[in-house]
C-alpha positions as CSV (number, residue, x, y, z in Angstrom):
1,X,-27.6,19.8,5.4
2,X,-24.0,20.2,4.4
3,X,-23.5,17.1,2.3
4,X,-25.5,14.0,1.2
5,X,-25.1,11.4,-1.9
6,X,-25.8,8.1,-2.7
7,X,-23.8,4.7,-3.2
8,X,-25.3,1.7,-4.6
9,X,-23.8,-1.9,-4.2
10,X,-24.5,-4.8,-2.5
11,X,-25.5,-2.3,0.4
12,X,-25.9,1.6,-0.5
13,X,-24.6,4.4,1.8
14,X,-25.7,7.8,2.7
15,X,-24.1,10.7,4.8
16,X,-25.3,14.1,6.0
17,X,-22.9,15.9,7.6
18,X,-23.2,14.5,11.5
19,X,-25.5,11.5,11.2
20,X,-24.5,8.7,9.5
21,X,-27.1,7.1,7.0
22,X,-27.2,3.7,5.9
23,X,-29.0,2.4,2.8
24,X,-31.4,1.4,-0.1
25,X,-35.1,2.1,-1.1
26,X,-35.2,5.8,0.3
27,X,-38.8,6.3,-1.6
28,X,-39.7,3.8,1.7
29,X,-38.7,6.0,4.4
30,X,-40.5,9.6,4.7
31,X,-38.8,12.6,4.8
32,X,-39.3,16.2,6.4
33,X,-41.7,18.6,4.1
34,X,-39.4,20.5,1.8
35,X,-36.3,17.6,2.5
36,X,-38.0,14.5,0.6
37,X,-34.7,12.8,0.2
38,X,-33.6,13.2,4.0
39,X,-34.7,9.7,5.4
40,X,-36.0,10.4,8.7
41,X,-36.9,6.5,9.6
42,X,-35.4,3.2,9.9
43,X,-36.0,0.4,7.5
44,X,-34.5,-2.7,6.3
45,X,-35.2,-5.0,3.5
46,X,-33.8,-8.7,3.3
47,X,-33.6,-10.2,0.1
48,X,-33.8,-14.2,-0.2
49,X,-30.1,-14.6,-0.4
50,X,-29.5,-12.5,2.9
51,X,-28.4,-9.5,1.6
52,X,-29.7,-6.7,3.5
53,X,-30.9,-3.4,2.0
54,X,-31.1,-0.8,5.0
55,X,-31.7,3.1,6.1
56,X,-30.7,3.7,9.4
57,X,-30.5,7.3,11.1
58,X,-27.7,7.3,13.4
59,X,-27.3,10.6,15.6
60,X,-24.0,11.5,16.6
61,X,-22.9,10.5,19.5
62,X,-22.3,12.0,22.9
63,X,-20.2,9.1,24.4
64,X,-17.2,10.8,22.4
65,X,-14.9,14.1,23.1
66,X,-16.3,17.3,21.3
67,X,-13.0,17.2,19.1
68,X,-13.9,13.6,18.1
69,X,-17.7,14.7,17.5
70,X,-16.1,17.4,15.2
71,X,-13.6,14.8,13.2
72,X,-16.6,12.5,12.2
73,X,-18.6,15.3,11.2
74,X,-16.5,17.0,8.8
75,X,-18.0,16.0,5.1
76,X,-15.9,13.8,2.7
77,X,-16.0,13.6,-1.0
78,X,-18.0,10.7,-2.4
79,X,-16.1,10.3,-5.8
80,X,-13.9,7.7,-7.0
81,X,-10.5,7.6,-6.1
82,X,-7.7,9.2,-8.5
83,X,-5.0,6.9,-10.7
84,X,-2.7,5.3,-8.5
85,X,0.2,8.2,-9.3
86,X,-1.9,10.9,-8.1
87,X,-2.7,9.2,-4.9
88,X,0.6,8.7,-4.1
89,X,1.4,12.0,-4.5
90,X,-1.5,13.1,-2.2
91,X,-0.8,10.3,0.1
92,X,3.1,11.4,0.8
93,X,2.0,15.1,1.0
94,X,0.1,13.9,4.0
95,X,2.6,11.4,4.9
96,X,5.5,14.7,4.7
97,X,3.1,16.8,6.7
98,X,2.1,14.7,9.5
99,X,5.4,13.5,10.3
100,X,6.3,16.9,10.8
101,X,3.5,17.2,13.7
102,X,4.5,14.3,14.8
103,X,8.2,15.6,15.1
104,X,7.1,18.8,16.8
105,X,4.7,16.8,19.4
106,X,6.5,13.8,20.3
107,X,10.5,14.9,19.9
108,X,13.3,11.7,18.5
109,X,16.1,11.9,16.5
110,X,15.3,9.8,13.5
111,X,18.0,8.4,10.9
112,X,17.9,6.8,7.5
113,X,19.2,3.3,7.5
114,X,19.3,0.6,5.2
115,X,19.2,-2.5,7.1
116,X,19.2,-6.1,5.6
117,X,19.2,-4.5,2.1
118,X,15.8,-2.5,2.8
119,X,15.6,1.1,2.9
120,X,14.0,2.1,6.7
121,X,14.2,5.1,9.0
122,X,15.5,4.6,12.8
123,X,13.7,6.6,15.2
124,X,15.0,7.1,18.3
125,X,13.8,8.6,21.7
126,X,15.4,11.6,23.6
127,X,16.0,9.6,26.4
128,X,15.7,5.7,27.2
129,X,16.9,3.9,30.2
130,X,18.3,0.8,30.8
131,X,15.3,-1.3,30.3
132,X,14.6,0.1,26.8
133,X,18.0,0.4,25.9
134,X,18.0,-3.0,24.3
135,X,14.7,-2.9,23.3
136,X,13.6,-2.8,19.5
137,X,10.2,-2.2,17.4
138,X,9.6,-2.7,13.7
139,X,6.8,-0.8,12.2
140,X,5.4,-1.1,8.3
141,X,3.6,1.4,7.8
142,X,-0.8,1.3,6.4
143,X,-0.9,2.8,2.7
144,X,-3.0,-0.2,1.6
145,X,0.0,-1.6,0.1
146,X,0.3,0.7,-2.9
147,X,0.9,4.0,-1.4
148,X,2.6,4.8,2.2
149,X,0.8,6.8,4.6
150,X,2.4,5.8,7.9
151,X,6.0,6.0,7.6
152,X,7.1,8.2,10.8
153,X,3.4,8.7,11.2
154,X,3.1,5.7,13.4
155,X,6.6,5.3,14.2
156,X,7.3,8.6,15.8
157,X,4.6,8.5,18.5
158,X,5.4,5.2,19.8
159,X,9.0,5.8,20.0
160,X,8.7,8.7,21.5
161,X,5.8,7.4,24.4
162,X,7.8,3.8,24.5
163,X,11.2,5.2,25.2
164,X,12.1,2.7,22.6
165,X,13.8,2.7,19.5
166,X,11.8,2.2,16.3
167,X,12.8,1.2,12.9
168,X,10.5,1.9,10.0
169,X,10.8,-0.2,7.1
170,X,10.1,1.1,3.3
171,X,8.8,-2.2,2.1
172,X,8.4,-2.4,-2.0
173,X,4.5,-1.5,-2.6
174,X,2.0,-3.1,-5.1
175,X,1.1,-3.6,-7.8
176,X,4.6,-3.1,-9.1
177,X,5.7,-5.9,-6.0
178,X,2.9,-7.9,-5.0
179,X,2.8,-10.4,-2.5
180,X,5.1,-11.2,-0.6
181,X,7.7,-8.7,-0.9
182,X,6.6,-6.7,1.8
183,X,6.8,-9.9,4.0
184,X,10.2,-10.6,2.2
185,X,11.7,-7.3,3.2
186,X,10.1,-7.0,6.6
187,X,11.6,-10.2,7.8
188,X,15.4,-9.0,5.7
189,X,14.9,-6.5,8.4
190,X,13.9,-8.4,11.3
191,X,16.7,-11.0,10.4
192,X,19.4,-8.3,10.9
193,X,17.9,-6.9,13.7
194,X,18.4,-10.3,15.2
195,X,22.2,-9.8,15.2
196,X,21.8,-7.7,17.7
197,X,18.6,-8.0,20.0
198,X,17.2,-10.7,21.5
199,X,13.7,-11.7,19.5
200,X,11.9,-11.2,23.6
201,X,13.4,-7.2,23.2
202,X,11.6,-7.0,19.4
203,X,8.2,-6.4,18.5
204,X,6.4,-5.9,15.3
205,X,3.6,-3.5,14.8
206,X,1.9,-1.4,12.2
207,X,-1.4,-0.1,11.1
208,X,-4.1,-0.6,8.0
209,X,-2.1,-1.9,5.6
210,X,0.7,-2.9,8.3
211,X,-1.5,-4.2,10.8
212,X,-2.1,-7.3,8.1
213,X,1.6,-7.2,7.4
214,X,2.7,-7.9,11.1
215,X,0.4,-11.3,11.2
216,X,1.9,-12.2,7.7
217,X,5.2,-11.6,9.0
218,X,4.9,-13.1,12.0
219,X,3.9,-16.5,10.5
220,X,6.6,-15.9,7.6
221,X,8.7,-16.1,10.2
222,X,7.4,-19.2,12.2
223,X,7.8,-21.0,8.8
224,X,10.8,-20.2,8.2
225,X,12.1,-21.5,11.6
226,X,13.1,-18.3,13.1
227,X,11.9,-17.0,16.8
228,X,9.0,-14.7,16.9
229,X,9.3,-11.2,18.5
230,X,8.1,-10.4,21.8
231,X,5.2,-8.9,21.1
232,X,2.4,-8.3,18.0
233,X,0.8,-4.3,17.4
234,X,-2.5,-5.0,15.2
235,X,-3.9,-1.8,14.8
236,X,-6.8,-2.3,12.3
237,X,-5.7,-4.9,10.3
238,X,-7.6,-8.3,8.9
239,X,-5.9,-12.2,9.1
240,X,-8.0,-13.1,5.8
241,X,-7.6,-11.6,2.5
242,X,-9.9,-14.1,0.5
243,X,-13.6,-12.1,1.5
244,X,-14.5,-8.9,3.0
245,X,-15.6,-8.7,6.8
246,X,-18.7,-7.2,7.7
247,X,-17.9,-4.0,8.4
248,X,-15.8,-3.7,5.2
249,X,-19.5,-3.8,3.7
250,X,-21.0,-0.7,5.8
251,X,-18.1,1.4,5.7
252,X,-15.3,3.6,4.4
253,X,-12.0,4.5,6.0
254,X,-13.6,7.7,7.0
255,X,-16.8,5.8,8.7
256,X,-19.8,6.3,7.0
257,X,-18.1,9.4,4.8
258,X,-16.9,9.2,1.3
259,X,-16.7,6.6,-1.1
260,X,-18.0,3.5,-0.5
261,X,-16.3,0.6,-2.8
262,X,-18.1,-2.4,-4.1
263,X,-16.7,-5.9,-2.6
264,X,-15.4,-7.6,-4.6
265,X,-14.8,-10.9,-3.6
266,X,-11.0,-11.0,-2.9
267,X,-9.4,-7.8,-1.2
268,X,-6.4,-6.0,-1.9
269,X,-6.0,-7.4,-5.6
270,X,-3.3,-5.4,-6.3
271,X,-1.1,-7.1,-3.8
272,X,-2.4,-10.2,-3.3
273,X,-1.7,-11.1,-7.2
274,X,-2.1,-14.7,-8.2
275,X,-1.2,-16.1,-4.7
276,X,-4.0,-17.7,-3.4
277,X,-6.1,-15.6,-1.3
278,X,-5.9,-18.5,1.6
279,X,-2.7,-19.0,1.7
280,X,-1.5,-18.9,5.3
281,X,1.0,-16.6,4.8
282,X,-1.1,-14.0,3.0
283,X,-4.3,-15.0,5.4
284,X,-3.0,-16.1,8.5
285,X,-6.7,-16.8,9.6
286,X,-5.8,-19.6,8.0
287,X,-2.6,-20.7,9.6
288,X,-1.8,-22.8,12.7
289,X,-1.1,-19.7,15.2
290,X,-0.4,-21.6,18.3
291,X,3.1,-19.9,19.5
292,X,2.3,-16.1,18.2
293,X,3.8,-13.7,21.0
294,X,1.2,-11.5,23.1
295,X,-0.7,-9.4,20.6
296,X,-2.5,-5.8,21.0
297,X,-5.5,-5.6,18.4
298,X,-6.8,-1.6,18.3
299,X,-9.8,-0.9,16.3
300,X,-13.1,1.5,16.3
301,X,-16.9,0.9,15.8
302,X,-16.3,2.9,12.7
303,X,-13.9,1.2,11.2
304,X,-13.6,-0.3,8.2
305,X,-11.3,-3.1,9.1
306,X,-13.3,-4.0,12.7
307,X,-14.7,-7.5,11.3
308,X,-11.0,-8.0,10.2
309,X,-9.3,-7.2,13.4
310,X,-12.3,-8.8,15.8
311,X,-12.0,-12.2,13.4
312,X,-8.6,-12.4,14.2
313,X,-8.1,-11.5,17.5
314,X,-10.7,-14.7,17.9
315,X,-8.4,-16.5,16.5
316,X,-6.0,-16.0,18.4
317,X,-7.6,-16.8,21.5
318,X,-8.4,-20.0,19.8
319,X,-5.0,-21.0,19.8
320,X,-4.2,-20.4,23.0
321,X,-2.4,-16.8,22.7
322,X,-2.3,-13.7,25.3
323,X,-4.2,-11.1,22.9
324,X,-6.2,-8.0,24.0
325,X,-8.8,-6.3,22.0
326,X,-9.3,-2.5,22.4
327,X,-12.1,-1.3,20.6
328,X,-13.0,2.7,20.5
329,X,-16.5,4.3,19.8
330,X,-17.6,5.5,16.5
331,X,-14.4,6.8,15.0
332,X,-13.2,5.1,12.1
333,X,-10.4,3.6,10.2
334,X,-6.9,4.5,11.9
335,X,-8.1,7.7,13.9
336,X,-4.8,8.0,16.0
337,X,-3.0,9.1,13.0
338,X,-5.1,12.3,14.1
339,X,-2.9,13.2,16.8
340,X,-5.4,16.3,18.5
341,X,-8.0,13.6,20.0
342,X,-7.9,12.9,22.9
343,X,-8.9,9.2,22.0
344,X,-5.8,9.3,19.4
345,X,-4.3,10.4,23.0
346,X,-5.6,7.6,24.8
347,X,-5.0,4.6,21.6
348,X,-1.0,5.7,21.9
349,X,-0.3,5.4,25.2
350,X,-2.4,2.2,25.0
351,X,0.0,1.0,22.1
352,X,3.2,1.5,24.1
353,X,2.3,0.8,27.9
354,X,1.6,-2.6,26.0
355,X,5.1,-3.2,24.0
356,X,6.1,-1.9,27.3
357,X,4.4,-4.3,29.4
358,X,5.5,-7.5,26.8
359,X,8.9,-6.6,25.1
360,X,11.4,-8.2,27.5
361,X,8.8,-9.5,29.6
């Protein structure tokens, strides 16, 4: 056994390295002579109020690529995350280094910009042809708001596999700029880019952190009277910021690795601030969505944000809109930022045949 600890909240996890454990009560489930804490049975206690305390062994699976079996396998620290200065200086580390691989896989010149009076970078393909040559896409970047972790990192690829020019937008991060100055900037961005392209050439699309940006943005911009884009990327994102989904309960951004926070009621406190959790902007599960532009959701049985991203994509079938629903086996939050999968493979070219399929359709 390479790794195992315990979390205790509303629900407690467990991992050893491979199979994923969820759980409470271990004395309950017996173990191997010699391994008493290894739970080697499934058990699950409800509590009056619902609440479920569970053990569940889950072998890994074979209905994933060996590098994929590898990825979920590797242990993760359970500790608390560091101050909020320290993980933005781990976060752009990875940030700086992955965009580098990204450069060397999927080739674009890329340019700093400042457009509408918001720092972003402008990636653009090799080559594009006439059909593309209009085209543009706006990505914010995941980060959970405070840090930024996607910049190039999701901008690159699709660029790249789109033929499409990309702008990435550097949108002001929490807690020093809560809500909604990322939605502020992204649409000062969007309302320049308007000057130029036709809002059927534009899409909108990011991940984590960005994938609940585009939704935000997209109704910021419906209130504000001003055409949509062509086409919505939600690549594991939420529409509700007032309670955590279900999945938010089971897992971490690595699956069932690593620290497991405590819910706490409203999520992302540091941006949300004092708006009100369900206000439609902020929670556009809340908002009337009829009109949104054809919409790609991407998520992962693993994921974190899965409740989030199924919830909405509901939601927008409810009101009438062309939205598709990709969901990948047991790999977790954002796995295409892990550019050797083959599903990371796979979720890309998913991600732009769709913008290429809808933008300009």
């Amino acid at each position: 056994m390479k790794t195992s600890r315990t979390l205790t909240r509303r629900e407690s996890l467990h991992m050893l390295a491979g199979t994923g454990i969820v759980g409470a009560a271990l004395a309950a489930a017996p173990g191997r002579a010699g391994d008493p804490k290894k739970p080697q049975t499934d058990v699950c206690f409800t509590d009056a109020d619902g609440t479920e305390r569970v053990t569940r062994v889950v072998p890994l699976p074979g209905t994933i690529s060996p590098e994929a079996r590898k990825f979920i396998s590797h242990p993760v620290p359970s500790t608390p995350p560091p101050p909020l200065a320290e993980q933005r200086k781990h976060t752009d580390q990875f940030r700086i280094g992955r965009a580098d691989e990204a450069r060397k896989l999927f080739p674009v010149h890329v340019q700093a910009k400042t457009i509408g009076g918001v720092r972003c970078d402008v990636i653009t393909p090799l080559s594009v042809s006439s059909a593309t040559r209009d085209r543009v896409l706006i990505n914010v970047h995941g980060g959970g708001f405070v840090t930024d972790s996607g910049s190039l990192v999701e901008g690159i690829p699709i660029a790249h596999l789109a033929r499409t020019t990309v702008v990435s937008v550097y949108y002001r991060l929490a807690p020093e700029h809560p809500f909604p100055a990322a939605v502020d900037d992204t649409v000062a961005v969007y309302r320049e880019l308007l000057r130029t392209h036709k809002p059927k050439k534009m899409g909108l699309f990011g991940t984590s952190a960005g994938a609940i940006l585009t939704p935000q943005v997209a109704v910021r911009l419906r209130q504000l009277g001003l055409p949509v884009p062509g086409a919505l990327g939600v690549f594991s994102g939420s529409g509700d910021l007032s309670q955590p989904g279900d999945t938010q309960e089971l897992y971490t951004i690595y699956g069932f690795r690593g620290y497991l926070k405590p819910s706490q009621g409203t999520l992302i406190k540091a941006y949300v601030g004092s708006t009100n959790p369900r206000d439609p902007v902020l929670s556009p599960l809340y908002a009337d969505l009829r009109g949104m532009p054809p919409t790609l959701f991407v998520s992962s049985t693993r994921d974190l944000l899965l409740s989030g991203t199924s919830t909405l994509h509901r939601a927008f079938l409810r009101a009438g809109v062309h939205a598709e629903l990709v969901v990948f086996e047991a790999l977790p939050h954002a796995f295409w930022y892990d550019y050797h999968l083959p599903e990371s493979t796979e979720a890309l070219h998913l991600m732009a045949g769709f913008f290429n399929r809808q933008v300009g359709a």
